[in-house]
N, C-alpha and C positions, 0 to 999 in steps of 0.2 A: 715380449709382452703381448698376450692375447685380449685386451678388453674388448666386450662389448656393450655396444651400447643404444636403445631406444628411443627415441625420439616422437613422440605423440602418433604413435605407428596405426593408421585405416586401411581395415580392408573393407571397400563394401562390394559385395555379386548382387545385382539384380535390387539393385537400391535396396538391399538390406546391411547394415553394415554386422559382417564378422570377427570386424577388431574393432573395438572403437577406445579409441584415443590413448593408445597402453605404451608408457612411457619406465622404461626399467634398464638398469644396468646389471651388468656379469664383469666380477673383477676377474683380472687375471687370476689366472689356475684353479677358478673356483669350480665347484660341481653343483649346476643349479639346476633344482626341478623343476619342471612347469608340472601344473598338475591339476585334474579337473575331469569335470565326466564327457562322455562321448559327445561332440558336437559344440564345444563350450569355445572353439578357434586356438585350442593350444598348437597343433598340428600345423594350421594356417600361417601361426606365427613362426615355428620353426622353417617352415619352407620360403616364408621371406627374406628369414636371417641369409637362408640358404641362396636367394636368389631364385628361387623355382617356381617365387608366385610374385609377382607386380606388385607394389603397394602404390596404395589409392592414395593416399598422404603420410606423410613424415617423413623420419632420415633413421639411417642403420646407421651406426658406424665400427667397422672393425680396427684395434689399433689405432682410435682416433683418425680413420681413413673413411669416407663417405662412401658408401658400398652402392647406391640405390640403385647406379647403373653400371655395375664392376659384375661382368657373366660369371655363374656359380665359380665354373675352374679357376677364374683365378680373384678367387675371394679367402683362398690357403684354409679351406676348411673341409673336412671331411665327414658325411652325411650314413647314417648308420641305418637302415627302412626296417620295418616290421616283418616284411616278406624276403626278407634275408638279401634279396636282387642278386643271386649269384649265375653264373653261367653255368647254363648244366651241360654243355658240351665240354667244358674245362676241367682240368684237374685243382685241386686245392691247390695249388703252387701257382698255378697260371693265373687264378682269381685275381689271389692276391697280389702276384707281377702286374697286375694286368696295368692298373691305374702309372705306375710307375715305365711299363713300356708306351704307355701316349705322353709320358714326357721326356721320350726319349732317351732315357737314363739308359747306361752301358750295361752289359748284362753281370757283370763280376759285382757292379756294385748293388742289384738287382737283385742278386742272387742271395748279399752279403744282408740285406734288407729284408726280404725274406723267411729267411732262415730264422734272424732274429727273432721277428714278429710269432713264429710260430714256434718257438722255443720258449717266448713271452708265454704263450696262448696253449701250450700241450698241444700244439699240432705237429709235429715233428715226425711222426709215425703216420698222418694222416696225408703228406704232401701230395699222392700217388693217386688218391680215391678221388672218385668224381662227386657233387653233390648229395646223390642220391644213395651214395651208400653210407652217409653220414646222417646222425640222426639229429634232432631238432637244437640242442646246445652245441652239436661240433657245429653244425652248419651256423650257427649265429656266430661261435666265437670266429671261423671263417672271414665273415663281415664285418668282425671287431680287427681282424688279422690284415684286410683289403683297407682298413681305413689307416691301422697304424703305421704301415710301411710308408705311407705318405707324410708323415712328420707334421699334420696339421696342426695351423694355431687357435684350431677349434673341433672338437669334435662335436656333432648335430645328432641326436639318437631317438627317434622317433618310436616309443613303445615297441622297443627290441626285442622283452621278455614276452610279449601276451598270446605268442603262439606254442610260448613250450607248458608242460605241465607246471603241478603248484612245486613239485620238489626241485624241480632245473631250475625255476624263478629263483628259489631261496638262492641255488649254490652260485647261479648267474648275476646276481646281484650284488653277491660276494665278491665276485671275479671283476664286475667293473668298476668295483669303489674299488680293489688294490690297484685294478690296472689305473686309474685317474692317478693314486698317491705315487705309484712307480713314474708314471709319463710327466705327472707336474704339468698338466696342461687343461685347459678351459673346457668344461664341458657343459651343455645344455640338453637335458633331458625330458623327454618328456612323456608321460604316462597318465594313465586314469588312476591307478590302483594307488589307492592314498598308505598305503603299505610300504610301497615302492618310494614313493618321496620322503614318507617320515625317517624309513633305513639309509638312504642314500647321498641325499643332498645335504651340503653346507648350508644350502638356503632353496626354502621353495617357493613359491609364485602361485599361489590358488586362482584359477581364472572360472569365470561363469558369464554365459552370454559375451563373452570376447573383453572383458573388463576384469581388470587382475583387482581381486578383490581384499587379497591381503598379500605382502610377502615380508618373508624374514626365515631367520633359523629356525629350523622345525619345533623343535620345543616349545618355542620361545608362541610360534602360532597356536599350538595345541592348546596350549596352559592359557593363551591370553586372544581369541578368537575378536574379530572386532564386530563381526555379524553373523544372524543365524544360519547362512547360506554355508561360513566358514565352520563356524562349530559344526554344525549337521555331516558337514562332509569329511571332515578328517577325525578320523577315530572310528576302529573296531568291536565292539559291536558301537554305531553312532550315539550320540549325544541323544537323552531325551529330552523334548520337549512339551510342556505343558502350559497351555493359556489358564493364565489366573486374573483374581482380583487381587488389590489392597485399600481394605476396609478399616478407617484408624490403627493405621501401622500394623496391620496385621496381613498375614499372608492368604488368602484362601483357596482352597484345590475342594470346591464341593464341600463336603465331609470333613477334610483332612482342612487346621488352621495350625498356622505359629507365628508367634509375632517379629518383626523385623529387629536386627540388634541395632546400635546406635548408628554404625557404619551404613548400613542397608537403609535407616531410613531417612539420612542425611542426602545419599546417591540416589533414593528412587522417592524423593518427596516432589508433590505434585503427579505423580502416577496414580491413574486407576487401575488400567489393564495393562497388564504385563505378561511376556514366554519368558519360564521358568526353563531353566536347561542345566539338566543333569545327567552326568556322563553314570555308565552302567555301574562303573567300579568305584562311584560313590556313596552308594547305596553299603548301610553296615558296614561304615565304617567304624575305628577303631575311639572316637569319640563323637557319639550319639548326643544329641540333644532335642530331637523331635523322631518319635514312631510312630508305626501307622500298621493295619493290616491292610492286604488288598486282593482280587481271586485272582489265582494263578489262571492261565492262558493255559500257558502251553511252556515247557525246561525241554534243555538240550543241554546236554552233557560233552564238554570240551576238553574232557582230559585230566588235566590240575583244575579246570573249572566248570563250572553250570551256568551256563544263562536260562534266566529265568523270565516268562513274559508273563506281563500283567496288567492293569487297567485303572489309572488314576483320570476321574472328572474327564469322563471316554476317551480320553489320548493313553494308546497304546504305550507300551513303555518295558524295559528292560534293564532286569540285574545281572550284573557278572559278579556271582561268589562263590565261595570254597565248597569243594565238593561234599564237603561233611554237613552245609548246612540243613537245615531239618524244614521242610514244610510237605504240606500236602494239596488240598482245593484253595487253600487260602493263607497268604505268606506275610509273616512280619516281620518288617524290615525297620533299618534305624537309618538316620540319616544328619550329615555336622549342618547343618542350612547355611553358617558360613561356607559353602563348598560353594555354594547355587551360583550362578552364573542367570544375571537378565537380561533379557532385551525388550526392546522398544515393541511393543504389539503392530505398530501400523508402520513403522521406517526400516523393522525388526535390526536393528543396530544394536551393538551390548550399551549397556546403561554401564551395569555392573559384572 
């Protein structure tokens, strides 16, 4: 059994706090992301699971075992860094021995450990090369290969992917959701790239400003956000957003009005100002009950799809549709209003 588990976890440097008060569990064998943009203490957190950073208050526990003051080595977990940390005076074979020779381990079964891990990993041809003749995915799956021979009951992976290109990401990504399902063992990941979490994780952990702002099964956050900070941030091209009124149950964006159905004005009575948040690929959808025209910006051309930019009640905003769809300076579009998603204007929390 690998749980872990937090305990109202602070960090604060320089009387600022970087965590503050994040209290979250990891069942065993799960694969959980932490996810969130540059600076927001996800990294922080992971290096105190890890032991590598002090906490200011709370309790870790691994295994229902109180970690606070248990040194990294012997917390049976193994730490995966962005900059790969490999020895470039070593061969691929040595790296990965390596952790396994400061525990003394015999070399037959060393060897036997090894082999394994890089026969997991398609290194098997590589044991011989030294870092440098390896290119940015050998050298990580390397650091995936240094961590597995250790048989930990966690593995720690700190934005693994965001030194290789967009193509290595996808296949790299691939490679460590089988290697979790193969190993059946506890993983905590962590990354900015909300791509990376929604493909990955069993369950992710949205943090902002060191405060986990939502977690749960990915899906489950996308579809059902609890505030603007979480809609905004997951999802490709983002969630729009737009400040409106409601004027007797009616909706208003400037120009553009419809009135609220029974539901909407049950959930948002007593509002004046309300964010409207509509994601790209709600836009013309397959049953329309409110259009609008409005000037194109600027289209960008994706492939199977077009994102289109435009301009409701001056908030910027964008569609994602089919590439057959027809407009030119100025685009109309259709829209279900049951789709819309509100929040609170001044607490920005979803209402609805």
């Amino acid at each position: 059994m690998a749980r872990v588990e937090l305990k109202n976890i602070t960090k604060i440097y320089d009387k600022k706090k970087i965590i503050d008060n994040v209290s979250l569990t990891v069942e065993d064998k799960e694969f959980l992301v932490l996810v969130g943009s540059s600076g927001c203490g996800k990294s922080t957190l992971l290096r105190m699971i890890a032991g590598l950073e002090d906490i200011t208050q709370g309790e870790i526990f691994i295994d229902d075992k109180l970690v606070n003051n248990v040194h990294p080595k012997d917390r049976d977990i193994a730490f995966v860094f962005q900059n790969y940390a490999l020895y470039p005076h070593m061969s691929v074979y040595e790296n990965m021995a390596f952790p396994l020779k400061m525990r003394k381990m015999n070399k037959k079964e060393i060897d036997e450990k090894v082999k394994e891990a890089a026969q997991i990993l398609n290194l098997t041809e590589l044991l011989n090369r030294k870092p440098k003749q390896l290119s940015g995915g050998q050298r990580q799956r390397v650091a995936l290969g240094r961590a597995i021979v250790r048989n930990p009951k966690v593995f720690l992976m700190d934005e693994p992917l965001s030194n290789l290109d967009a193509k290595l990401r996808v296949q790299m990504r691939a490679e460590i959701k089988k290697l979790h399902q193969r190993l059946q063992t506890t993983f905590i990941y962590v990354t900015h790239d909300q791509t990376e979490a929604l493909t990955m994780g069993d369950r992710i952990a949205v943090i902002d400003s060191g405060i986990i702002q939502q977690a749960g099964e990915p899906q489950k956050v996308y579809n059902d956000p609890q505030n603007k900070f979480v809609g905004g941030f997951l999802g490709s091209p983002s969630m729009n957003f737009i400040y409106c009124d409601i004027v007797d149950n009616t909706i208003s964006f400037n120009d553009f009005k419809f009135e609220l159905n029974e539901f909407q004005k049950q959930k948002l009575n007593g509002y004046k100002n309300v964010i409207a948040g509509i994601r790209p690929e709600f836009f013309n959808t397959a049953q329309n009950n409110f259009e609008f025209c409005a000037p194109v910006v600027l289209s960008e051309m994706l492939g199977s799809s077009v994102l289109v930019y435009f301009k409701i009640n001056n908030s910027d905003c964008s569609a994602l549709l089919n590439t057959d769809f027809k407009f030119d300076k100025q685009i109309k579009l259709g829209l279900n209003t049951s789709q819309i998603m509100f929040f609170d204007a001044q607490t920005e929390k979803r209402i609805l």
